[in-house]
VEXDREN-2710 file (C-alpha; in Angstrom, 1 decimal):
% VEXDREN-2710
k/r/px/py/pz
1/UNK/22.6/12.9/-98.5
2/UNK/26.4/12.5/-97.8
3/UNK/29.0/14.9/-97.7
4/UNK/31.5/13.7/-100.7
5/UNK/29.6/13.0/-103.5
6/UNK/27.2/13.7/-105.8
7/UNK/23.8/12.3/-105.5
8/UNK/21.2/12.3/-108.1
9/UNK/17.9/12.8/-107.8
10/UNK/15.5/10.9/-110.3
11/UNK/11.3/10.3/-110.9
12/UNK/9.1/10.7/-113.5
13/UNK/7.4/13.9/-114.4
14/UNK/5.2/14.6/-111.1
15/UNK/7.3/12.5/-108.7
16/UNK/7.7/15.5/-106.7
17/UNK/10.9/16.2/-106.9
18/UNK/11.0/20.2/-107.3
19/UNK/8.5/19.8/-104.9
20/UNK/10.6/17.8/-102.2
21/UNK/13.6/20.4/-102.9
22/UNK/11.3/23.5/-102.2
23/UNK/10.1/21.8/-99.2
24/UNK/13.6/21.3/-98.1
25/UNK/14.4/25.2/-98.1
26/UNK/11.1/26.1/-96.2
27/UNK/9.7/27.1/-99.4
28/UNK/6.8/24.5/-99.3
29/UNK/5.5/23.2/-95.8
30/UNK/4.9/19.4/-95.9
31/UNK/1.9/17.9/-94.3
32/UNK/3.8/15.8/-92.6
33/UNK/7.5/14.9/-91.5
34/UNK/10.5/17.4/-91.5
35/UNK/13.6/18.1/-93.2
36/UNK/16.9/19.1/-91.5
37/UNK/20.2/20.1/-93.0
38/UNK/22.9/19.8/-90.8
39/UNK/20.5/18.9/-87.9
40/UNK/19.0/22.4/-88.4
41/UNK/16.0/23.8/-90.7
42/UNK/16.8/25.5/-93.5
43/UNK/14.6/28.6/-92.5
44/UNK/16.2/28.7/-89.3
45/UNK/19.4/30.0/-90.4
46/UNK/20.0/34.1/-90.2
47/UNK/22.9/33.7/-93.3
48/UNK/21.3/30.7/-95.2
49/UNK/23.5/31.3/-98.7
50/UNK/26.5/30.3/-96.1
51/UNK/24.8/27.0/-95.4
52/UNK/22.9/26.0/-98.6
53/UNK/22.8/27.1/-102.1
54/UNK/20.2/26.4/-104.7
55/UNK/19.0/26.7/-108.3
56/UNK/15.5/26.1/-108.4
57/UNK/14.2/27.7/-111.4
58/UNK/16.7/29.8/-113.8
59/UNK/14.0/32.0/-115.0
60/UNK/12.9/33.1/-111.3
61/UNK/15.1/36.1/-112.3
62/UNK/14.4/40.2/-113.3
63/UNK/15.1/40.2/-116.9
64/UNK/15.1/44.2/-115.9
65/UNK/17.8/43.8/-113.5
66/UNK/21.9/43.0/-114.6
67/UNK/23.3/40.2/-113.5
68/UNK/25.8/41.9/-110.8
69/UNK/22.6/43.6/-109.4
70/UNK/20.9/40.1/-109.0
71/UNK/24.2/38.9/-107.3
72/UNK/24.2/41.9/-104.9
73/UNK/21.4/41.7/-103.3
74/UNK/22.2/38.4/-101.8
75/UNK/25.8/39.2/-100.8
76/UNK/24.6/42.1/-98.9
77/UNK/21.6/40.1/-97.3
78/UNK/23.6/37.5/-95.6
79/UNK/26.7/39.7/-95.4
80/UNK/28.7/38.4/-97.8
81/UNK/31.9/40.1/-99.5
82/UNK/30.8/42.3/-102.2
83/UNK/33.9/40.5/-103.9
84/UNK/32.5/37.4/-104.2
85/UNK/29.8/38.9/-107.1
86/UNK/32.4/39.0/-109.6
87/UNK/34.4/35.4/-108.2
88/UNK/31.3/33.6/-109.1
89/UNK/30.5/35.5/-112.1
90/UNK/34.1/34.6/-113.5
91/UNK/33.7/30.8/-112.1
92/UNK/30.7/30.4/-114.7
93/UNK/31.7/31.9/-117.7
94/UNK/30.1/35.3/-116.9
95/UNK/32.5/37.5/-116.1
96/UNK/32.2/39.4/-119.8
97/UNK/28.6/39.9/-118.8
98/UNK/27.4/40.9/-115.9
99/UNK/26.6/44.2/-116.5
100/UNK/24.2/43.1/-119.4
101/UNK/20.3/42.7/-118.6
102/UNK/19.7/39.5/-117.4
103/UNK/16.0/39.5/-120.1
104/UNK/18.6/39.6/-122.9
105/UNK/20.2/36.4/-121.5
106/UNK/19.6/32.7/-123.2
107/UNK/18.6/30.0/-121.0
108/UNK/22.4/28.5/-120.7
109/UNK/23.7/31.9/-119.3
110/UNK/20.5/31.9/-116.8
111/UNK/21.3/28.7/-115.8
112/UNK/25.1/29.4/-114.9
113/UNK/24.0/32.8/-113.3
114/UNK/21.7/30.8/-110.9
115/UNK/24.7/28.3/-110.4
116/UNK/26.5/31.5/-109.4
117/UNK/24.1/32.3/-106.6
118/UNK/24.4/29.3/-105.8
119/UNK/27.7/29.1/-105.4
120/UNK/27.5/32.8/-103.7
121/UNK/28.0/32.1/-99.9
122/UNK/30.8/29.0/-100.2
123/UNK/28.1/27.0/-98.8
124/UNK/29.0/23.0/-97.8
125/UNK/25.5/21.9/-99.1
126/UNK/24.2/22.7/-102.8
127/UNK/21.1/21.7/-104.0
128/UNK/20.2/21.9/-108.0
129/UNK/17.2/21.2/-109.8
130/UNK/17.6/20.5/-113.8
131/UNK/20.7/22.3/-113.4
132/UNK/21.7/21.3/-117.7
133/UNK/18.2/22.6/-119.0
134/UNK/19.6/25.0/-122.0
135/UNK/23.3/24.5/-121.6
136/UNK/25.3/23.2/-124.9
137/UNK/27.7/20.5/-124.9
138/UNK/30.5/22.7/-123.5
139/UNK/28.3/24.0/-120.4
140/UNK/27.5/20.5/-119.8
141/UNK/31.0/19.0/-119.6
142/UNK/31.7/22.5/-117.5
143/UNK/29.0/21.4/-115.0
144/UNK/29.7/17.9/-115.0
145/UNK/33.7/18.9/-113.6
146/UNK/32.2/21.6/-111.4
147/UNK/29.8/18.9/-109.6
148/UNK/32.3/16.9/-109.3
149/UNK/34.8/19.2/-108.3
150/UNK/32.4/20.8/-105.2
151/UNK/32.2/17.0/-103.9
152/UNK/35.8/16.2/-103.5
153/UNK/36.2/19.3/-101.6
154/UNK/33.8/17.8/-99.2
155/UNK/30.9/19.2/-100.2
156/UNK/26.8/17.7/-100.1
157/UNK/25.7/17.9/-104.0
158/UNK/22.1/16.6/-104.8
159/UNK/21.0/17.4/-107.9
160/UNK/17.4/16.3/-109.5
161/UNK/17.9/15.7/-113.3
162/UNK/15.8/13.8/-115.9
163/UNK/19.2/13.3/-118.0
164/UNK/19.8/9.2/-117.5
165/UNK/23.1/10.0/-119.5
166/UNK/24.0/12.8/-117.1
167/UNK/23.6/11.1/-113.9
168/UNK/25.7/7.9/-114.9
169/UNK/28.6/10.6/-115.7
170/UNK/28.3/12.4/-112.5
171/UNK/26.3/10.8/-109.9
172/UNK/27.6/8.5/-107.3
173/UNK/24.5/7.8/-105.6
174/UNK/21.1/7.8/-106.3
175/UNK/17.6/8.6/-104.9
176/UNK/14.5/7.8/-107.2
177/UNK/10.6/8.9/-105.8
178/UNK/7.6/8.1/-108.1
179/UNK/4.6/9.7/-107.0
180/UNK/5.7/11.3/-103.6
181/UNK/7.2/8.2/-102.4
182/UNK/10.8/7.0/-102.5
183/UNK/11.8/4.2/-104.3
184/UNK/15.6/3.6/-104.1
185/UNK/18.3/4.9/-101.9
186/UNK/21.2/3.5/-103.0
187/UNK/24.6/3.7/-104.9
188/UNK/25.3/4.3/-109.1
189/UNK/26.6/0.7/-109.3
190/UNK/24.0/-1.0/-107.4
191/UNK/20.8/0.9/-109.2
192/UNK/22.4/-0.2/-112.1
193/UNK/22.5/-3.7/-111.1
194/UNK/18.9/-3.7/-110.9
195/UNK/18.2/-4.1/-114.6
196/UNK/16.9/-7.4/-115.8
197/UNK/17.8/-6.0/-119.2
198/UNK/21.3/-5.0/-119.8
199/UNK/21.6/-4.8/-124.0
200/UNK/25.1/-5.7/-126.0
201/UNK/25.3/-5.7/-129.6
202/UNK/28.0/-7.7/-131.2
203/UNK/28.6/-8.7/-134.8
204/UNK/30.7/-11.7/-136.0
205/UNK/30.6/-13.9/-139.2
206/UNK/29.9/-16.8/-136.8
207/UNK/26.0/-16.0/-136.1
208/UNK/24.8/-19.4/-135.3
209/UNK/27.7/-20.6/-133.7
210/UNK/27.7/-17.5/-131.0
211/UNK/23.7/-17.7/-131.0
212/UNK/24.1/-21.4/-129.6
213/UNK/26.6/-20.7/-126.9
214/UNK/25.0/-17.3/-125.5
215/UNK/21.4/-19.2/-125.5
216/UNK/23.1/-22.1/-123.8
217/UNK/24.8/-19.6/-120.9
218/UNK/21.0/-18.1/-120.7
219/UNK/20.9/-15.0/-122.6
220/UNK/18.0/-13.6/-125.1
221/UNK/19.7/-13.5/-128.1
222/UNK/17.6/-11.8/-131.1
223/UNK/19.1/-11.7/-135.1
224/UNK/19.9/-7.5/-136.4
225/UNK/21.1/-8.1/-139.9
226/UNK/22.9/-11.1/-141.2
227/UNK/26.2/-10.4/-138.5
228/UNK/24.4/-8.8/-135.6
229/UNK/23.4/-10.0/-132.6
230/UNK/21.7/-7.9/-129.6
231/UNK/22.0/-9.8/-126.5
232/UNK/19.9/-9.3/-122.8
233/UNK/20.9/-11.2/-119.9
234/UNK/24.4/-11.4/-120.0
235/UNK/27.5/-8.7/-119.2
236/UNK/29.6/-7.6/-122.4
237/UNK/32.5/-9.0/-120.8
238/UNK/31.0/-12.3/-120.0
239/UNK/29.6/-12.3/-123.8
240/UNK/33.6/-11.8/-125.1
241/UNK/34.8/-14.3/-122.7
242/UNK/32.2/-16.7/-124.5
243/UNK/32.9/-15.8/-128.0
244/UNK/36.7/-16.6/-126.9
245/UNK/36.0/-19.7/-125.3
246/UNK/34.4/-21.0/-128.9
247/UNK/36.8/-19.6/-131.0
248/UNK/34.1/-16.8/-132.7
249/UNK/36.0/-13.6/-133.9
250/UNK/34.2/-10.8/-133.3
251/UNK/34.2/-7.6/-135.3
252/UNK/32.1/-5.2/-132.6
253/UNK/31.0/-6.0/-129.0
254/UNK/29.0/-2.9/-127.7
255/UNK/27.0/-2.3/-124.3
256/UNK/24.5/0.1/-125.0
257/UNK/24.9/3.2/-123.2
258/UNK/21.7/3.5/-121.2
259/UNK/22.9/2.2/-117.8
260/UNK/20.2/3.5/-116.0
261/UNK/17.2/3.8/-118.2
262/UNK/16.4/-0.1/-117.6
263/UNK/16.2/0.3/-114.0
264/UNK/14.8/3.3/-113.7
265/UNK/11.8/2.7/-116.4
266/UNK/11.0/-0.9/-114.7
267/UNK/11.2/0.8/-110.9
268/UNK/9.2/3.6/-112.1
269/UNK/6.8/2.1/-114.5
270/UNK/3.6/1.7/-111.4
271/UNK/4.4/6.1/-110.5
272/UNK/4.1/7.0/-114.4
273/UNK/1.4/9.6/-114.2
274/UNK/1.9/10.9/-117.5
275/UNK/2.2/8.1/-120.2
276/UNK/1.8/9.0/-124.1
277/UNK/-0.7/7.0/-125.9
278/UNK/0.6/4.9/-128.5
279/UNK/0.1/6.3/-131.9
280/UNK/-1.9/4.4/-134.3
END
């Protein structure tokens, strides 16, 4: 992981990716191998919140407890401002309620308190696992800016995510394990690249006409409705420069949105360990 940008983390369920993340703060010892940060060990640092911060689990939290209390106890552990409590609080939308229980919390506002301790010591690396479980549309966009934000300041983000849509919006860089071991190390663009199957849909009055040429360039062209075409094999802009090039109007010329899904199910499909059944 680079300082700069944002790497996403990606497997299926059971890949081991909490699992890698715990074992990077010394919270899990591996059977093998090693993990430095910095070119030291997590558990060897005296201050780690100055060096690394992390949201493992937002409900690893005293509902008992408020929310400036939770803070505290860390600032004062590695000898942080007291200060700093209610800068982070305010940086995640908390501010208004920190001195509320943290049991009466919903699972959005425990996910930006544990972005708060995160955030707690200033640190240069940040580590986040399913950082947008609970958080609405508007706590999404905030992360999304904040992730990017911490990167241009120079800053080591990994975050592990299941959210395809999330990590095409925010990621530059990508790691994906299946089943303990990795699979790809490599950047947004180039994962992406990997699809055999990137989908358009594009609707014209000239079906047959368009059909011909994209089948002729080496696309798999299927019929959706009497206008529709969804096409595989081919880039939208290559389909558009076709469609020009044998005088077809189009009315719509859509990629479908899930960059990643197509690499990532076809790289991952041998690590599923969990596949539904199909329902009969």
């Amino acid at each position: 992981m680079r300082p700069g940008r944002v790497t996403g983390f990606l497997g299926p369920n059971g890949a081991g990716k909490s699992t890698t993340l715990r074992m990077m703060l010394g919270l899990h010892r591996p059977t093998s191998g090693s993990v430095t940060i910095d070119g030291h060990r997590f558990a060897d640092q005296p201050r780690g919140m100055r060096h690394v911060g992390a949201l493992l689990d937002a409900h690893q939290v005293h509902g008992g407890r408020t929310a400036r209390a939770h803070l505290t106890a860390p600032a004062v552990s590695n000898r942080l401002p007291r200060r700093r409590v209610g800068e982070v609080l305010e940086e995640v939308g908390l501010g208004d309620v920190g001195h509320r229980r943290i049991g009466g919390y919903s699972l959005g506002m425990k996910q930006r308190l544990g972005i708060a301790t995160a955030l707690m010591g200033d640190p240069p690396v940040l580590l986040f696992d399913e950082p947008l479980n609970g958080l609405d549309p508007e706590g999404v966009k905030w992360v999304r800016g904040l992730f990017r934000r911490l990167a241009a300041e120079g800053r080591t983000v990994f975050v592990s995510s299941h959210l395809m849509s999330e990590m095409e919006n925010t990621a530059e860089h990508l790691v994906v394990i299946g089943k303990g071991q990795l699979i790809a190390a490599e950047s947004l663009k180039d994962f992406a690249a990997r699809g055999s199957r990137q989908g358009v849909t594009i609707r014209t009055p000239e079906v047959d006409t368009l059909r011909t040429a994209l089948s002729g360039a080496g696309a798999v062209v299927e019929q959706d409705g009497p206008h529709t075409l969804l096409v595989t094999g081919l880039s939208a802009t290559r389909i558009g420069d076709l469609a020009f090039q044998n005088m077809v109007p189009v009315h719509e010329l859509t990629a479908h949105n899930a960059l990643l899904e197509a690499p990532f199910m076809e790289l991952t499909a041998d690590s599923v360990e969990y596949a539904a059944g199909d329902a009969r």
